[in-house]
C-alpha positions as CSV (number, residue, x, y, z in Angstrom):
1,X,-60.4,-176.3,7.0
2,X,-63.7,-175.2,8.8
3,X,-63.5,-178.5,10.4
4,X,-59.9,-177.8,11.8
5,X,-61.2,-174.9,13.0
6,X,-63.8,-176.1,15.0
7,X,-62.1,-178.6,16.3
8,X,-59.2,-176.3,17.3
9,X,-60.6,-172.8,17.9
10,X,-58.2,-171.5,20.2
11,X,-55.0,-173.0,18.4
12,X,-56.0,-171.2,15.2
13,X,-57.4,-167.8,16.5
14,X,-54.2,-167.3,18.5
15,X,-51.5,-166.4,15.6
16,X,-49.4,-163.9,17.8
17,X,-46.7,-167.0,18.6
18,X,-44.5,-167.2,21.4
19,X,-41.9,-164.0,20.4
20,X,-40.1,-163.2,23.5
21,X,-39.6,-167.2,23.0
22,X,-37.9,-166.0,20.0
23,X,-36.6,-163.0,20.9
24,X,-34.6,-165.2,23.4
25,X,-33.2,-167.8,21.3
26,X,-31.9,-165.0,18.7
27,X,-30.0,-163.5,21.5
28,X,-28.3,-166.2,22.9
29,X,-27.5,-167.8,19.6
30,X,-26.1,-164.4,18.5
31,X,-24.1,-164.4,21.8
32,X,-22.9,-167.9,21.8
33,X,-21.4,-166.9,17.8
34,X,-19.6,-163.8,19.2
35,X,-18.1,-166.1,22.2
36,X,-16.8,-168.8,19.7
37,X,-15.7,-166.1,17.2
38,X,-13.7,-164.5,20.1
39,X,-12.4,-168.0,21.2
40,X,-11.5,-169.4,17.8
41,X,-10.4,-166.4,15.1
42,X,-7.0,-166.2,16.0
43,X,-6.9,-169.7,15.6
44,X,-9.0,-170.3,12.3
45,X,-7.4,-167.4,11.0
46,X,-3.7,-168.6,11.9
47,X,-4.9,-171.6,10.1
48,X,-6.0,-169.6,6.8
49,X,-2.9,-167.7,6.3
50,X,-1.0,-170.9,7.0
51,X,-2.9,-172.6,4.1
52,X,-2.6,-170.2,2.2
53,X,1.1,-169.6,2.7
54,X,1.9,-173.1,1.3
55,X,-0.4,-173.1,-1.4
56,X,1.6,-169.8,-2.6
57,X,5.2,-170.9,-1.7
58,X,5.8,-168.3,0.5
């Protein structure tokens, strides 16, 4: 591990990581879900209640 070290000394002292990096990718990922959740509930929930309409011979 020394070895590593020495041969990588900034790549192993530097442990903050890129956050704002990450901070950005949670925010558009949550953003893209509430887009396709807006989008496709109606539909996946028509599709539910149809399913389940058969399976209970309504």
């Amino acid at each position: 591990m020394n070895t590593l070290r020495r041969r990588f000394p900034v790549r192993w002292s530097d442990e903050r990581g890129d956050v704002p990096g990450w901070v950005l990718i949670t925010l558009m990922t949550a953003g893209l879900v509430m887009i396709i959740w807006g989008l496709a509930g109606p539909a996946l929930s028509g599709v539910f209640q149809q399913a389940i309409d058969r399976v209970s011979g309504m």
